[in-house]
C-alpha positions in Angstrom: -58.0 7.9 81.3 -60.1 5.9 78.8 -59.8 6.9 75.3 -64.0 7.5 75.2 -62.9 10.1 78.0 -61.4 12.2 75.7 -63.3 12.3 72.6 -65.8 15.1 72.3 -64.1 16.9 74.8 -63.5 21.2 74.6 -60.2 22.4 73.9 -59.2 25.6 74.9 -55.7 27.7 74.4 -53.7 28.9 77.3 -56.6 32.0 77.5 -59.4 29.9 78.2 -60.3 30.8 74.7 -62.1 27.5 72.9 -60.4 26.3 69.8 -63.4 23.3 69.1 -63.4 19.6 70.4 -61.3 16.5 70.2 -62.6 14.9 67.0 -59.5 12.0 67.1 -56.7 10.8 68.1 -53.0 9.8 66.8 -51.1 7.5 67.9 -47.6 5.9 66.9 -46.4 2.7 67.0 -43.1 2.7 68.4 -41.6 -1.1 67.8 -42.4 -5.0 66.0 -45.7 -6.2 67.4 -44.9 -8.0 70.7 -46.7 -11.4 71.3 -50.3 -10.2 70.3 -50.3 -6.5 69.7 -47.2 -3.5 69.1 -47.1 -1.1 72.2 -49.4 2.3 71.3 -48.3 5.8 72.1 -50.2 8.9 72.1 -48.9 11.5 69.5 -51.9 14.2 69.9 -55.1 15.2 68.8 -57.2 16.0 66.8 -58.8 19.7 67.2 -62.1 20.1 65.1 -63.6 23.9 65.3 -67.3 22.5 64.1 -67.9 18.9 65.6 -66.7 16.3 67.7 -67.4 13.4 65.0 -64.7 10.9 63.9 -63.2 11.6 60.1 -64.1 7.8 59.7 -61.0 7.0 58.1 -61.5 9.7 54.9 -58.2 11.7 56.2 -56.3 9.3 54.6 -55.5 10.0 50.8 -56.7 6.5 49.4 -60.1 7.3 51.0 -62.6 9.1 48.8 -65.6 6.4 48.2 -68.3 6.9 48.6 -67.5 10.3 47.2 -70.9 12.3 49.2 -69.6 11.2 52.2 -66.0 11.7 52.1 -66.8 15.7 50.6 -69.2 16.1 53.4 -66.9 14.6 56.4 -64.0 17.0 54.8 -66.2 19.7 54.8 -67.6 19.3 58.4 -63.9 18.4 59.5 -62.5 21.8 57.6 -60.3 23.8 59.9 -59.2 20.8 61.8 -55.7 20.5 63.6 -53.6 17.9 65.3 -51.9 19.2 68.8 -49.0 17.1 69.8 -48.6 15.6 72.9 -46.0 17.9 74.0 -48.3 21.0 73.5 -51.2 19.5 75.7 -50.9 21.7 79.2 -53.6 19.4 81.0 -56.1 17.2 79.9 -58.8 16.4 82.7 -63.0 16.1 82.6 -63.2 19.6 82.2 -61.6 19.5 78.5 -58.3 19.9 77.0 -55.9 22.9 77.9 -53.1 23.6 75.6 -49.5 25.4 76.4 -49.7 29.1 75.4 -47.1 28.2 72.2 -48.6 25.4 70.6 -48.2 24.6 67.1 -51.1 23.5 64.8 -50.3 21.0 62.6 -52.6 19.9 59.7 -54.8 16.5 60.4 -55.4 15.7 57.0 -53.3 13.7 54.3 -52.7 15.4 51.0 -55.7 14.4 48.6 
């Protein structure tokens, strides 16, 4: 699955109940950078009850200029969660099906 695949997509709890959309995703780096590039793994996502836009990089705690934009993207972005990948029960083209105990974990830095 291509990462454009995913974004935007509807997530739902283990009900069928819809939770919002994937709005991001995290990913670790698990060793030194090989030759050109460190291998990527897939932590989780990023759940967002209003919209399916990208934070744009103001999640981060360094990131607050310009200051309209980073109180609006908060703002839109309020009531986000990250899912890890563990808690993911299937991810296909119809959306994003979580296990019936999933934990929510915040997405945001502290500020």
């Amino acid at each position: 699955m291509i990462l454009n695949d995913i974004l935007g997509r509807a997530v739902m709890d283990s009900n069928g109940e819809r939770l919002g959309e994937v709005s991001d995703v995290r990913f670790a780096l698990d060793a030194a950078p090989a030759q050109l590039l460190s291998r990527a793994r897939m932590v989780g996502i990023v759940v967002s009850p209003r919209t399916a836009t990208s934070f744009l990089g103001y999640e981060r705690q360094d990131l607050s200029q310009p200051w309209p934009v980073a109180q609006l993207l908060r703002w839109r972005h309020r009531g986000s969660f990250l899912v890890l990948w563990e808690d993911i029960a299937v991810m296909g083209p119809d959306g994003v099906r979580l296990r019936s105990e999933f934990t929510a974990y915040e997405s945001t830095l502290p500020r």
